[in-house]
N, C-alpha and C positions, 0 to 999 in steps of 0.2 A: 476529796480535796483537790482543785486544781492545783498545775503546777504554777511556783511562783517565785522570784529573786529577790536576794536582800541582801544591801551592800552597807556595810560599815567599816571602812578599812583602817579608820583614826585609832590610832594609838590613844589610851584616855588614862590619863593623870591627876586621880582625883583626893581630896582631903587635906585636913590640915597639913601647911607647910610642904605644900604638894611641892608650888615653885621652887624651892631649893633644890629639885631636881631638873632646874632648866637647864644647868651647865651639863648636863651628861646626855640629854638628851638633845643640846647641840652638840656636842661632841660625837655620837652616835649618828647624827644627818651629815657630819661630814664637815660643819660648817665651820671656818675660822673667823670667817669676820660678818656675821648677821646685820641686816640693816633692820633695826627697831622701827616697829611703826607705830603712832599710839597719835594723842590727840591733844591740843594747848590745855582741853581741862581737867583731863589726867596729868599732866605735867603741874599744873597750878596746884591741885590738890594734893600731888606727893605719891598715889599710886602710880606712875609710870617709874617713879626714882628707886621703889623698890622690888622694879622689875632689873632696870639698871644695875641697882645695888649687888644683885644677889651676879649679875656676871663680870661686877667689878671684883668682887669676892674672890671667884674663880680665874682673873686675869683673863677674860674675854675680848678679843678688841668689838668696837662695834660701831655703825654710824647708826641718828636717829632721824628719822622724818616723823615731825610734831605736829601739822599740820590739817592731820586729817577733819577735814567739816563735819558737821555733822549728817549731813546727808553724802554719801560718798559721789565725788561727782568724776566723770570720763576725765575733765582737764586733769586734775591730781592725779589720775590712775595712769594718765601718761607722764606725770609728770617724776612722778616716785620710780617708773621704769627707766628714766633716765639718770635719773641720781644713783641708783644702784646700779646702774652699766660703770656712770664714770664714776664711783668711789671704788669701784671694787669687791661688789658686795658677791655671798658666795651663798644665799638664802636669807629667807626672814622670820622673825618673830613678831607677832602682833600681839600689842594689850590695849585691846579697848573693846568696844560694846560690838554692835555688827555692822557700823560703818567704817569701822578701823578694819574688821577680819574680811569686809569686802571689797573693798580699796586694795586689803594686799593680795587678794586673790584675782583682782583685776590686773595687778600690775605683773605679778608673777606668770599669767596666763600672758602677758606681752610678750613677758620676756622668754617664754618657754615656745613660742612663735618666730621667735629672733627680731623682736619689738614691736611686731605690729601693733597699729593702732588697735585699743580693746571692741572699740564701737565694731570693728570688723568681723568680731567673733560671738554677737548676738545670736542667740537661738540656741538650741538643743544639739548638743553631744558633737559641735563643729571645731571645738578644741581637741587638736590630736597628742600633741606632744603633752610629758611630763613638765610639771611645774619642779621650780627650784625646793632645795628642800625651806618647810614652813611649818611653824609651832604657832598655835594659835590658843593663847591666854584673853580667854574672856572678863571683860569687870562688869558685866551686867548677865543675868537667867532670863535671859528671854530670845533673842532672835536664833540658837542653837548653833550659829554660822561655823562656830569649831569645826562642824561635821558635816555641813551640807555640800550640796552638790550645787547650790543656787547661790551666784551673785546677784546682787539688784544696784545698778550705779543709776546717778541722777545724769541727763543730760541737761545741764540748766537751758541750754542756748534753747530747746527744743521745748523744757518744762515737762518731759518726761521720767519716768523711771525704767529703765531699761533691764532686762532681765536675760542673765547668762547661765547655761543649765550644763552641767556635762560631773561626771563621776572624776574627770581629771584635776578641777577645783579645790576636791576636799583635799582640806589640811591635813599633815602628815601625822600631826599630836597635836591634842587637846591638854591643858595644864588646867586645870578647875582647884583652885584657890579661895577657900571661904573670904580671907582677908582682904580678896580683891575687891572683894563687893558689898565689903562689912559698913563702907561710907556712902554705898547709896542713899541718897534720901527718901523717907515712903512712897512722893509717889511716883516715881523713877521705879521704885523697886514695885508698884500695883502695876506701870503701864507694863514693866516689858514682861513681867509675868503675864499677865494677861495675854500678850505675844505669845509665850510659850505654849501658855494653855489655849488659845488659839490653833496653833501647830498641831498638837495633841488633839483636840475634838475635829479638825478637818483633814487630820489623818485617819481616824477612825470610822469618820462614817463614808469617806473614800470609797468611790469603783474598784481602787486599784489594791485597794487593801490586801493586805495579807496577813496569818497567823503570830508572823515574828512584827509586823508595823503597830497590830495591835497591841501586845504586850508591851510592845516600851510607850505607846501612844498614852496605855491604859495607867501606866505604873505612873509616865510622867501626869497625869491628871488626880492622881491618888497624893501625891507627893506634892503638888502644886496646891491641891487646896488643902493639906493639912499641915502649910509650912507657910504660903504668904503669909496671913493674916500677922503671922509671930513677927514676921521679915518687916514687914510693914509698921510693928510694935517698936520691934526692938530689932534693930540693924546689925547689932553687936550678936547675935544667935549664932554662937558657928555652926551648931547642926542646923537651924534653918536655912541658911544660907548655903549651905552645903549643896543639901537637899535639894531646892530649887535650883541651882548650876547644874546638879546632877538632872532634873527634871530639863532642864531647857533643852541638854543635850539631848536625851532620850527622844523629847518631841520631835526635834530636830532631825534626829537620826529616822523617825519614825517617817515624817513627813516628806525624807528625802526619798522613798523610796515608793510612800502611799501618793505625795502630791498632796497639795492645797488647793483650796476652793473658791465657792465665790467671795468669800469675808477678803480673801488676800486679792483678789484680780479688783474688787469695788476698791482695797485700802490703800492699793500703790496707785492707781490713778487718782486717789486721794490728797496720799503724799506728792503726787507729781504738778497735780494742779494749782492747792492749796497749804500744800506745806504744813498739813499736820504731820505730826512725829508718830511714827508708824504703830506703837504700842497705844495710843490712845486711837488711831484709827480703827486698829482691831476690836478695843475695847466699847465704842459706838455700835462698830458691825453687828461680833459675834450674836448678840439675841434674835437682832431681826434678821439676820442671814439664816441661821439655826431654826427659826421659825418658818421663813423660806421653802427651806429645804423638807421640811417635814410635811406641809401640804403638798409635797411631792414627793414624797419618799414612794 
């Protein structure tokens, strides 16, 4: 066997009624006053209120940025470093899908820089300092961002999707909460699966593979296909929904370590050009890339 590395440093918080342990595990990062980040349609629908909730419970102070777009763009990512200089803020918590968890790992890699603009710190392992402390509460199983190493922000001026890599990214904890993601709709909940399982098949048949990428690569593909279809049924499944959170991370964590392939380099110039939403761009890919890559195997 060659030799080989594999980083997983996230704290993971997983199962029912997981988030009732957010307030101890900010208390644990140190943080007194966390700036919430999440997005107007988590807000609209009530999953961000009961992120809220549970550290109003605990007498939390906290400020929130709602804001997030759906595709994470450079301006907000500067824009969020700012708001957190002047309110005060002392670390974050993000609840949303993987444009909320990448938004705030762009703006905390500003601010762990002492604000530089994020566009500055493009490319591979060029962030050096520690990020603020960051809890990252997923409402969708697919893009794994709790745990990776990889941002992707939009430069709209540019019509890019830009891509930040470095192990200093990953969130501190992962909180995985069936109930976050009990109100996806099906096919919200097929695209970013599909995402997941995406991560998972091009972490596996990876160069860079390794013995431990494969087993969670392998586990999150076992778990993913015998959990969407129910997810897809029936929303309200807490073990299926479990499951697949648990699968997304796996992939995730799998993938930060094996790397992704051509289905992700074709699907972000995808989403950069044309603004498909990145789970259905995977979902086009994966067959004929897969296909691809086996007359070349």
């Amino acid at each position: 066997m060659q030799g080989f590395e594999f980083s997983c440093p996230t704290k993971i918080v997983c199962g029912a009624h997981a988030l009732d342990k957010l307030p101890d595990e900010v208390a644990d990062r140190g943080m007194k006053h966390p700036l919430v980040m999440t997005d107007a349609g988590l807000v609209k629908l009530g999953v961000a209120a009961k992120l809220t909730g549970v550290l109003d419970a605990a007498d939390v102070p906290y400020e929130v940025f709602d804001q997030v777009p759906p595709d994470s763009s450079m301006d907000v990512v500067n824009e969020v470093a700012r708001l957190y200089a002047d309110r005060g803020c002392d670390g974050f918590v993000a609840i949303g899908g993987g444009s909320v968890i990448d938004t705030t790992k762009g703006a905390a890699a500003s601010l762990a820089c002492e604000g530089v603009d994020f566009a500055t710190l493009q490319g591979s392992e060029i962030l050096k300092a520690d990020l603020p402390p960051f809890i990252a509460v997923p409402t969708t199983a697919g893009t794994g961002s709790e745990v990776t190493l990889v941002a992707v922000v939009a430069d709209t001026h540019k019509h890019a999707k830009l891509s930040f890599t470095s192990y200093k990214l990953v969130p501190h904890v992962a909180i995985l909460d069936p109930a976050l993601t009990s109100s996806l709709p099906p096919k919200l909940t097929a695209t970013t699966g599909m995402d997941a399982l995406t991560h998972a098949v091009e972490a596996h048949t990876s160069i860079q593979k390794n013995p431990v990428s494969d087993a969670f690569a392998a586990k999150a593909v076992e778990l993913i296909a015998a959990n969407l279809p129910t997810a897809c049924r029936n929303g309200a499944d807490t073990e299926a929904r479990t499951s697949l959170a648990l699968a997304s991370l796996m992939a995730g964590a799998a993938f930060s370590n094996a790397m992704v392939g051509i289905v992700h380099a074709i699907g972000h110039s995808l989403g950069g050009l044309c603004r498909i939403p990145h789970g259905q761009a995977m979902m086009m890919l994966l067959p004929h890339c897969v296909r691809f890559n086996l007359d070349r195997g």
